[in-house]
matplotlib code that plots the C-alpha trace (Angstrom):
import matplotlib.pyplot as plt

x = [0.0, 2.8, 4.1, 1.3, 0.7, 4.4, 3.3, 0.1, 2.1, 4.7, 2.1, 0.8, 3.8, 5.8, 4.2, 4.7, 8.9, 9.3, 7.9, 10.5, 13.4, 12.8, 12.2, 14.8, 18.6, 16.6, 16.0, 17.9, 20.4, 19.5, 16.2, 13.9, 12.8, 10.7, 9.8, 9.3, 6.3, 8.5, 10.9, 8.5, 7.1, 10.8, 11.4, 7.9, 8.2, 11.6, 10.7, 7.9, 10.7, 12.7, 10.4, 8.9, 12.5, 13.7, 10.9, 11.6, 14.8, 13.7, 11.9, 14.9, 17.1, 14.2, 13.8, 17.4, 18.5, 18.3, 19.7, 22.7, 23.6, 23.3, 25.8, 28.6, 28.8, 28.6, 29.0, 31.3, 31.9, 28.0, 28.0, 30.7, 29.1, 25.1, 26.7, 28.7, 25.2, 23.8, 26.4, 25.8, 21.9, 22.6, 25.0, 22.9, 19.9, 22.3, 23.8, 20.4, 18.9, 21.6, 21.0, 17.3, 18.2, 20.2, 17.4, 15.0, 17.1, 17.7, 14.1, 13.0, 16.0, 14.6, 11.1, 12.5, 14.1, 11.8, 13.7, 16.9, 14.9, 16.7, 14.1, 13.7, 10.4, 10.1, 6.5, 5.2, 5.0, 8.8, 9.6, 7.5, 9.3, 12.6, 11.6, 12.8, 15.7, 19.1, 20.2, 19.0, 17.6, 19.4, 18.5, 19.9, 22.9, 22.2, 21.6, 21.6, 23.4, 26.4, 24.2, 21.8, 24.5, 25.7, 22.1, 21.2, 24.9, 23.5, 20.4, 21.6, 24.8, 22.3, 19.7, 22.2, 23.4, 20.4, 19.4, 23.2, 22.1, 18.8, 20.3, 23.3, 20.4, 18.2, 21.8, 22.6, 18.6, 18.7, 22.6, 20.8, 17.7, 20.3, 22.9, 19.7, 18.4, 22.0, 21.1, 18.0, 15.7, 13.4, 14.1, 10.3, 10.0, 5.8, 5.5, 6.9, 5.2, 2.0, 2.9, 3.2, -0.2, -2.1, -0.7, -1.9, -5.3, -5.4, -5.2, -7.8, -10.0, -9.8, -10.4, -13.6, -14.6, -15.2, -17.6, -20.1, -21.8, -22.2, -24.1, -26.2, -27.2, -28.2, -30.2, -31.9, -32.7, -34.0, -36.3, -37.5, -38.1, -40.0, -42.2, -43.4, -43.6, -42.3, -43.3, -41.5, -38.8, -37.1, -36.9, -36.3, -33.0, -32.2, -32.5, -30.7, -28.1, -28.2, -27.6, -24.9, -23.1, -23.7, -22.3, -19.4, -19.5, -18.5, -16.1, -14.4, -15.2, -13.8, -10.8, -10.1, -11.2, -8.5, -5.6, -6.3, -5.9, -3.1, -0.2, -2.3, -3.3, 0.1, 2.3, -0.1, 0.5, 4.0, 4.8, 6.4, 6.9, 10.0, 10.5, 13.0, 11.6, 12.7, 12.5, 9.8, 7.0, 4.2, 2.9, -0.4, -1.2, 0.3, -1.5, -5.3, -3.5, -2.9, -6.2, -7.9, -5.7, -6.6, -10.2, -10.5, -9.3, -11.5, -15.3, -13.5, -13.8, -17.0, -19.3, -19.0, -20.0, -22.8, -24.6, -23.4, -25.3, -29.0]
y = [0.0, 2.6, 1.8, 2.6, 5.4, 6.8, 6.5, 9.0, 11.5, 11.5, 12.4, 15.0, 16.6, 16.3, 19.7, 21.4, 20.1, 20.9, 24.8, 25.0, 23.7, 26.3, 29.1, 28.4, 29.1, 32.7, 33.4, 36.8, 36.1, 39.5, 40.8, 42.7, 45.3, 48.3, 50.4, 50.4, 48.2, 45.9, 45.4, 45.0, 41.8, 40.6, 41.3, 39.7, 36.6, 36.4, 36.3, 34.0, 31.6, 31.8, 31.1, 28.1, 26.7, 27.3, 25.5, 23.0, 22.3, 22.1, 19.2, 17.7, 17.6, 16.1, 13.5, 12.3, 12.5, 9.2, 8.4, 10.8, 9.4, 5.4, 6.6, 8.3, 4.5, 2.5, 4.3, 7.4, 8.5, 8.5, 10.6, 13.2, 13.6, 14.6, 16.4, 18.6, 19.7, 20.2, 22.6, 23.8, 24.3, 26.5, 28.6, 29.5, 30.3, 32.2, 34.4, 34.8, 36.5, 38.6, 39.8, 40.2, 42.6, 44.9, 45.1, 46.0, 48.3, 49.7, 49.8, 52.1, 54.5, 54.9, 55.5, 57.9, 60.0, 59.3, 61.8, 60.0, 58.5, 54.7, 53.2, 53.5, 56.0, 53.0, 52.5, 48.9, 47.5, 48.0, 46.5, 43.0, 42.6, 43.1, 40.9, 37.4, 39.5, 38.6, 42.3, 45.3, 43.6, 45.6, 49.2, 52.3, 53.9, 56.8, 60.1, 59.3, 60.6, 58.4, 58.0, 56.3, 54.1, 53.3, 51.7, 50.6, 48.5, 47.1, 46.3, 43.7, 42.6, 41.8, 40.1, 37.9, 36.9, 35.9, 34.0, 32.0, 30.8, 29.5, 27.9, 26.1, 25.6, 23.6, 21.8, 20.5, 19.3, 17.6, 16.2, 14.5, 13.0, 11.0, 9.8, 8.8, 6.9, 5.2, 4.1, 2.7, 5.4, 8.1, 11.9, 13.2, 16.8, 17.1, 20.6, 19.9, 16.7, 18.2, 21.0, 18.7, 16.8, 19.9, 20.5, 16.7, 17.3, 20.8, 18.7, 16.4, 19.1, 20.8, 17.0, 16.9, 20.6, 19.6, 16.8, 19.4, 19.2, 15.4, 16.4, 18.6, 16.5, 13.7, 16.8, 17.2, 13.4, 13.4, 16.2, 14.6, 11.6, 12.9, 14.7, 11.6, 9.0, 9.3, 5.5, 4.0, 2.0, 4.1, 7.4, 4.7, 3.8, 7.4, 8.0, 5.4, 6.3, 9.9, 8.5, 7.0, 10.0, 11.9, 9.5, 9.7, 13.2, 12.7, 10.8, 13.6, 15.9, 14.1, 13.6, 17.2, 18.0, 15.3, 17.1, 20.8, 19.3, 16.7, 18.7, 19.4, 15.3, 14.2, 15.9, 14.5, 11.0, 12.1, 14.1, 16.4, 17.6, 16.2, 12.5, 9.1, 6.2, 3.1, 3.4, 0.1, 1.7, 4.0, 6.0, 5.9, 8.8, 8.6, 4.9, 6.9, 9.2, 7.1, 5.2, 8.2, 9.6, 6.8, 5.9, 9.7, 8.7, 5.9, 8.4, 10.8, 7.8, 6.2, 9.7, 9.8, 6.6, 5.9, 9.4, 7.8, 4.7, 6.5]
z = [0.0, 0.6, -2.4, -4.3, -2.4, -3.0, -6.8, -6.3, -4.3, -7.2, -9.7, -7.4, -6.6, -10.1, -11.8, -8.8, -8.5, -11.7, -11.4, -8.2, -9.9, -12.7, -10.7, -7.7, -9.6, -10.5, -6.5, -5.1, -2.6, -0.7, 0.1, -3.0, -0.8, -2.3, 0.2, 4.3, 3.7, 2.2, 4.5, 7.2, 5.1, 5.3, 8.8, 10.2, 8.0, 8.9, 13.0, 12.3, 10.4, 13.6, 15.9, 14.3, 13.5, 17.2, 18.2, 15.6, 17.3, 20.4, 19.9, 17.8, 20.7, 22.9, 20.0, 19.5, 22.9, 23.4, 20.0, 20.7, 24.1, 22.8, 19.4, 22.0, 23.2, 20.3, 17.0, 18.5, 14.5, 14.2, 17.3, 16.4, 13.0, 14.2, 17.3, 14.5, 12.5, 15.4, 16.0, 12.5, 13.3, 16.4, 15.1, 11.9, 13.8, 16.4, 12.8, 11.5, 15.0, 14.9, 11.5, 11.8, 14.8, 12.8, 10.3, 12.8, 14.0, 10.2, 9.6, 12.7, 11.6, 8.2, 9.8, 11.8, 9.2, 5.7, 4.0, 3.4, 0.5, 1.3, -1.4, -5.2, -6.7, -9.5, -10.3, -9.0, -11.8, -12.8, -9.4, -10.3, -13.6, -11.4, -8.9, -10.7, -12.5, -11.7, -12.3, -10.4, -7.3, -6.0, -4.1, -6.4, -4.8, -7.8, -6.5, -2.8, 0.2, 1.4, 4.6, 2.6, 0.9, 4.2, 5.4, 1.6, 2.0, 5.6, 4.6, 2.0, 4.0, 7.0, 4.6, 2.3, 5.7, 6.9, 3.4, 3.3, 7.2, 6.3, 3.7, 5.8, 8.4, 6.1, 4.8, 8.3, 8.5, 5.2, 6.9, 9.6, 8.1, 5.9, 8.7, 10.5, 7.0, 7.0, 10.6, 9.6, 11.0, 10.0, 11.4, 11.3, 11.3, 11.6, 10.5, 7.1, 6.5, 7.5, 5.1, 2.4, 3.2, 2.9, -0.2, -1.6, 0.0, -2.0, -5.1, -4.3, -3.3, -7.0, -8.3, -5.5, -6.9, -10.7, -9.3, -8.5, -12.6, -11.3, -8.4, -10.1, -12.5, -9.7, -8.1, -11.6, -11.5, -7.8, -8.7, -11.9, -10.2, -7.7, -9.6, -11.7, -8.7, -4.8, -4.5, -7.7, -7.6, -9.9, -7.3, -4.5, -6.3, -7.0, -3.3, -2.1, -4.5, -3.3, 0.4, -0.5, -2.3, 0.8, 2.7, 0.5, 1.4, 4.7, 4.6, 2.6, 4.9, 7.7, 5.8, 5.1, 8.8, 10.1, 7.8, 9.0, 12.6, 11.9, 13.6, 16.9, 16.1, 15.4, 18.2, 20.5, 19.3, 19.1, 21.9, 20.2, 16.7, 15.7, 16.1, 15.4, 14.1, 12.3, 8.4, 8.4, 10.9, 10.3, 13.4, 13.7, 12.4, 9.2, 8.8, 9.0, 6.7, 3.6, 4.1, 4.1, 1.1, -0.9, -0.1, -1.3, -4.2, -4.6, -4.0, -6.3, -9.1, -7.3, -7.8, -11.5, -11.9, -9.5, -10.9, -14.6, -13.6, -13.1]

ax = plt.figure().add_subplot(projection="3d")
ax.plot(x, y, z, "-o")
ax.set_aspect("equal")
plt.show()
């Protein structure tokens, strides 16, 4: 069954891997900032980043404790190697805090004194066709004060420092889920897999949207139906079938209902949201998960026909 359900996930997932890998050698490796507004975006997306990936951690070094301790007996090399990402992880989260400070700090200077004129007049719509463009994502040092150089020059040291940590932090995660594979265990971060279950259950929910000329047409049929005979065996079978669609119904919506509360469900089951397990086992979670997944698959090919069958 996980086999086949590996399969469905690749299909799902294959436009939108291919649109990333297109669009992700063209990413700026300093903030695109605007205007004030901008930066502001940066800076609060930037400290909600933090605070979910500190938290992240947190829970990592509750999860492989155990792991970490049993390694420094048995496998020291194993040991030295996840204690030096770790290491990795802590000091990029320590560089990108103190980056994100000084553009705080940046940001209510240039409040404070708006006529320094830090940011470009360019309309909005140059900026969009600049946003993607390896040239000119830049600020403008032309016609401004060396003051303004001076914070313009601070503003994209602080933010290329803060893009280059994020990057080595996601490097030492992507380091330790593999020693961990190697070991013959899974590293579970339950944030980003419920991330990536919400984004398979927004597919299925476009498939479950172009059902609705099905379900009209069974509404036409009920009526119809009706109409001529309540007591025939014909409108009997119609509602019966109608039942059973609703039914159906359910059960999506009790699927969709379970995945926009799977991280509260999960980290329950988990106690925590980070977690080791061995590469052949399933938490239970993830088991109701992929049943779920596929039986709503199956409705989403069961519908069509049933209202075909009338």
């Amino acid at each position: 069954m996980f086999q086949l359900f590996k399969l469905i996930r690749v299909s799902i997932y294959v436009g939108t891997l291919f649109l990333f890998q297109s669009c992700s050698s063209q990413l700026p490796s300093i903030w695109v900032l605007r205007d004030i507004q901008s930066l502001d975006a940066k800076v609060m997306s930037t400290v909600q980043w933090l605070k979910i990936e500190k938290s992240n951690v947190k829970f990592l070094d509750r999860a492989i404790k155990k792991k970490m301790g049993v390694y420094r007996k048995t496998n020291f090399p194993v040991y030295q190697t996840l204690e030096k990402e770790i290491e990795k992880i802590n000091k990029s989260l320590k560089n990108i805090e103190t980056n994100l400070s000084k553009q705080k700090k940046i940001a209510g200077q240039i409040r404070r004194r708006p006529k320094m004129k830090i940011f470009d007049n360019a309309s909005l719509n140059e900026s969009k066709t600049k946003l993607f463009s390896k040239k000119n994502i830049g600020i403008s040092r032309s016609d401004k004060s060396e003051r303004a150089i001076k914070i313009i020059n601070a503003l994209e040291k602080n933010s290329a420092g803060i893009i280059f940590n994020q990057q080595l932090y996601n490097n030492s995660l992507e380091q330790l889920i593999k020693i961990f594979k190697k070991e013959g265990y899974s590293l579970i971060f339950i944030r980003e897999e419920v991330e990536e279950f919400a984004q398979e259950l927004k597919g299925l929910i476009y498939e479950r949207s172009k059902l609705d000329s099905h379900l009209d047409r069974l509404n036409l049929k009920i009526s119809e139906s009706l109409l001529a005979s309540e007591e025939s065996s014909y409108s009997k079978t119609i509602l019966n079938l109608s039942q059973k669609i609703e039914g159906y119904s359910e059960q999506m919506n009790e699927f969709e209902n379970y995945v926009n509360n799977l991280e509260s469900i999960a980290g329950k089951e988990c106690k925590g949201l980070v977690y080791v397990i061995k590469n052949d086992m399933k938490k239970k979670y993830q088991n109701k998960y992929y049943n779920d997944f596929l039986n709503y698959q199956f409705i989403l090919k069961e519908i069509p026909k049933i209202v075909s069958s009338i």
